[in-house]
N, C-alpha and C positions, 0 to 999 in steps of 0.2 A: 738385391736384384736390381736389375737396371731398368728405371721403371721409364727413359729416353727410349726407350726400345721397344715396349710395349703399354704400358699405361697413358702416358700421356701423347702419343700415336691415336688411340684408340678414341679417349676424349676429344681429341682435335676431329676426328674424323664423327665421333656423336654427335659434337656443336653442329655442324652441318648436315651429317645423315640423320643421326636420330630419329627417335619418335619421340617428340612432345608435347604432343598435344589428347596423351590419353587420355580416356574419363578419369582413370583413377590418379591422375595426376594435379586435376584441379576439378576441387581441392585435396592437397595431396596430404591426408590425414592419419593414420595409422589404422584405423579400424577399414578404409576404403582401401589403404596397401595391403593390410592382411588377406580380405578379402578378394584382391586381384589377386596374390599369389596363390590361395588356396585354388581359385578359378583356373589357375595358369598353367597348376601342374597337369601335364598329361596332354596338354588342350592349347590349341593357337589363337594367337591375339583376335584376331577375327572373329572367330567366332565365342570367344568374351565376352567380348564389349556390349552385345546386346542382352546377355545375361544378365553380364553385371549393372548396366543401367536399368533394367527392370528389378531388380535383386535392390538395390541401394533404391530405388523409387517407393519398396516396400519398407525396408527396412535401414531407413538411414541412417541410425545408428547402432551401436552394439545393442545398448537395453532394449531396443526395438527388436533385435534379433533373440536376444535371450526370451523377450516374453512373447515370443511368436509360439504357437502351436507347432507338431512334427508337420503333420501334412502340410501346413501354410509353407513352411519351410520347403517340402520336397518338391510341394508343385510349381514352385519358385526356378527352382533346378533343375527337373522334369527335363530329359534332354540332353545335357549336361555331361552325362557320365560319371562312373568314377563315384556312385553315392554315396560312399563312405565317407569321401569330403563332404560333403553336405551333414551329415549325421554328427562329423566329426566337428564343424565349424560349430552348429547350433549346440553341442556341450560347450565347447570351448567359449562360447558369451556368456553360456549360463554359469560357468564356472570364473569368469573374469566379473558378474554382478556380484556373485559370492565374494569373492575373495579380491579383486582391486576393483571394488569400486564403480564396475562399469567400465575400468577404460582396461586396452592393452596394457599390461607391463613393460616399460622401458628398461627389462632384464630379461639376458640371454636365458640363464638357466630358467627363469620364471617364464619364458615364451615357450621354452622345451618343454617343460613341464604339460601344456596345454594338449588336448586332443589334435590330432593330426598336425601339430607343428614341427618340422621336425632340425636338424642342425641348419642347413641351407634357407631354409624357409624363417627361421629366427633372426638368421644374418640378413634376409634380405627386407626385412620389416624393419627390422633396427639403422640397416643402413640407410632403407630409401624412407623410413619416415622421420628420422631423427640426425643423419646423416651421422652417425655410427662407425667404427671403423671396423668391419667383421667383413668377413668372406662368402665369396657364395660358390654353393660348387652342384647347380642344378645340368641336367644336361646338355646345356649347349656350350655350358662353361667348362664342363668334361670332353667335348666335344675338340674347342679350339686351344684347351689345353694340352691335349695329347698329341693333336698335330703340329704347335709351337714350339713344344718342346723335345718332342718325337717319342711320348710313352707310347710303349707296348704294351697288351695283355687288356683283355674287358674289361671297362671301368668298374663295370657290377662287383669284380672281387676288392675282398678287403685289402689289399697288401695296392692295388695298382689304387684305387681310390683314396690309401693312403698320402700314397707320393701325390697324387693331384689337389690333394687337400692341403696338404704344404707348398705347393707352387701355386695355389690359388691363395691363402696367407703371403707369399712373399710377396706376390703382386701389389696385392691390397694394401702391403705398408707403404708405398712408391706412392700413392696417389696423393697428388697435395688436397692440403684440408678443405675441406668445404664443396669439396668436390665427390666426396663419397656415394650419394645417389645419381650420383651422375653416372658417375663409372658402373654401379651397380648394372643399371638400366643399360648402360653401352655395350657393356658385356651379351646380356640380351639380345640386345638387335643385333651385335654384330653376328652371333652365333644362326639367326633366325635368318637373317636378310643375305649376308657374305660366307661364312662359313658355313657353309648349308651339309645338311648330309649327303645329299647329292646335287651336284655341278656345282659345288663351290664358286665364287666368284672372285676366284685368287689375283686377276688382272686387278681387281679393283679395291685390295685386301691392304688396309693404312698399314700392316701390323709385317706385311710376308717380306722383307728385306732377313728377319729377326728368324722367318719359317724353318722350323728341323725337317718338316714334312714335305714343303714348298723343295727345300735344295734336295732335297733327296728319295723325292718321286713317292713319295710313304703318302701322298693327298689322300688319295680312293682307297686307303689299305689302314689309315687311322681314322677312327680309335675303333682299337678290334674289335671286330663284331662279335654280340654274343655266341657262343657255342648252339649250334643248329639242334632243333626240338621241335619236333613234327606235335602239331597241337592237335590235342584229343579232337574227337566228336561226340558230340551227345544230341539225344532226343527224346522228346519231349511231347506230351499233347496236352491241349489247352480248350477250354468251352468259355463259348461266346453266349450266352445265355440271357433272352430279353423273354420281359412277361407281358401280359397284356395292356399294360401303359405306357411298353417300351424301355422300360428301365431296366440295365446290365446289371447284371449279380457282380460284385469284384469284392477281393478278399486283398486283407494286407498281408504282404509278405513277412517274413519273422523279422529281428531286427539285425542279426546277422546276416551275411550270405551273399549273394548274386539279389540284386535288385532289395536290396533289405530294407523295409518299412516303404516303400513303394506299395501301389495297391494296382492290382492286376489281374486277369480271369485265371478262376481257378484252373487250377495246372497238377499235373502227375509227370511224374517219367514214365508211366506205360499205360497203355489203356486197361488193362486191366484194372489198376488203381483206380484211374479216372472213374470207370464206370462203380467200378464199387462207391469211392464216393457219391456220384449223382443220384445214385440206388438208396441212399441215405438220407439223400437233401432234396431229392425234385421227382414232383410225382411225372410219370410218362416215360418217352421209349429214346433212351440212349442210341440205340442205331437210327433215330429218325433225323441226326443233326446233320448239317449238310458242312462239305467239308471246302473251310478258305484257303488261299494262297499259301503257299508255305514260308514258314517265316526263318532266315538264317541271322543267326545274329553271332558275332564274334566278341567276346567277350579278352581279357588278356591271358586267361589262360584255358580257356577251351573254345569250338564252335560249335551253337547250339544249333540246330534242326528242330524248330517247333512245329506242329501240325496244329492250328486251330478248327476249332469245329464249330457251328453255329445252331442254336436251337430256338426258334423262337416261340412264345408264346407261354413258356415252360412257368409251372407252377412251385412254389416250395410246398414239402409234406407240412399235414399238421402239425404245428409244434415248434418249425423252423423257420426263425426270424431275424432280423439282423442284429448283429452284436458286434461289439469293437473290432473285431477283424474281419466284419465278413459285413455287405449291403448291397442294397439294391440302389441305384444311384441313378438320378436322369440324365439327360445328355447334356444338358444346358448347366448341369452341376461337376458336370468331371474336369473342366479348367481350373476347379478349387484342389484338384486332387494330385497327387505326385504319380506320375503314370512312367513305366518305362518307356523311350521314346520308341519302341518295335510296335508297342502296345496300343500306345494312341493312334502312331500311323495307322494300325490296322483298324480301328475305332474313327480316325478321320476319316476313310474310305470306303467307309459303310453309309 
């Protein structure tokens, strides 16, 4: 492939547009790129960056991270989204102290191997922290490769993210040496900053002479959008529950699931549940709670309808007291704790 056409267009226009001056650029470490990527997926540089600077201010290096506690961990992230990446990064150091050492592996398969790392995500540690020559094919790089080249069909299936993983390899061999994080990164910004998913900024595109989409009006029409899916609804009720010191009851969630190993007010899908729980755990009168704003929270594949309720002053029965999943915790203490971000808003606003 003709890398005058597209590769080194792209670089020339990086030297100048780019970004470089990210946190996780200097110094630009392996443990600090693994760590932007994991941050990256799903989530825009913006709002990153202040993550990841308090996230590395905790935890500057890997064995730091591996001998962090779960909650130290969550409530680091708290906010964030997406907690599975979090759950998944904190195996993945404990399992890199086990087994190399404490640092990342400078090997494809041995990065795949790790929790939450997955094809894209190993190529783009290997390239941007060791200057590597592998491919990346996250989506924005799905993005301006469908419309450079003019694929058809949503990249989500196998057969079309095939062919884009092969024309993201051909690319990759074009790039002269030494330049492989570079390109990495450019691809990035370009996808972010220029080839946007809406209003493209094709007048200003180093790449659109080469464009399938550009000459043939396909701009607004690649890369195919997925197949329309009207997203469930659920709901949910939730107690807000303080006792006479003012301290909230919150329980951890399992370690699977929606919001998993986060700690939050107990919750049911129906009130009936609810109440049979509190009928179990807190002495006094369930209809006496008084009822907060309603909480919607969209999730990626349903949207939730929480009802919070608030009960103050409320006592536990005899017998029931806090244990690894369940306490009473002050206010001045829940910054230590990984909260869903719905959670805490609703916890700041009280």
């Amino acid at each position: 492939m003709d890398g005058d056409r597209f590769a080194r267009p792209l670089l020339a226009w990086f030297d100048r547009h780019g970004r470089h001056d990210l946190p996780w650029q200097h110094p630009r470490t392996p443990y600090r790129v693994w760590l932007s990527e994991i941050m990256l997926q799903q989530t825009q540089v913006a709002t990153v960056i202040p993550y990841f600077l308090r996230f590395v201010g905790r935890f500057p290096t890997l064995p730091d991270l591996a001998a962090a506690s779960t909650d130290e961990v969550m409530a680091h992230w708290a906010g964030l989204g997406y907690y599975a990446r979090a759950r998944n990064l904190h195996a993945a150091a404990r399992r890199c102290v086990e087994l190399h050492a404490g640092d990342l592996p400078r090997d494809f398969d041995a990065l795949r191997a790790l929790p939450g790392i997955g094809r894209s995500t190993a190529a783009a540690i290997l390239s941007q922290a060791w200057g590597d020559r592998f491919a990346i094919l996250d989506g924005n790089v799905k993005r301006v490769l469908a419309r450079w080249h003019g694929v058809h069909g949503w990249p989500g299936t196998p057969a079309v993210e095939k062919q884009l993983w092969a024309l993201a390899e051909a690319h990759v061999a074009t790039v002269p040496e030494g330049r492989l994080a570079d390109y990495t990164q450019a691809q990035m910004d370009f996808g972010a900053t220029l080839c946007r998913r809406a209003r493209p900024a094709c007048g200003e595109c180093p790449v659109s002479s080469g464009c399938t989409a550009l000459r043939e009006g396909l701009v607004e029409a690649l890369p195919t959008p997925r197949p329309g899916k009207a997203l469930p609804e659920r709901e949910a009720v939730a107690l807000l529950l303080e006792n006479a010191r003012g301290e909230l009851l919150l329980q951890r969630r399992p370690p699977t699931g929606i919001w998993a190993s986060l700690w939050t007010l107990p919750q049911a899908d129906t009130e009936t549940e609810l109440r049979a729980w509190f009928e179990r755990q807190i002495e006094g009168d369930y209809d006496a709670a008084d009822d907060l704003p309603l909480i919607v929270h969209t999730f990626s594949h349903y949207r939730l309808h929480l009802q919070p309720r608030r009960l103050r002053r409320a006592t536990p029965r005899p017998g029931v007291g806090d244990n690894g999943d369940q306490r009473w915790v002050s206010r001045t203490d829940l910054a230590s704790l990984g909260l869903p971000a719905p959670i805490r808003r609703l916890l700041d606003s009280l």
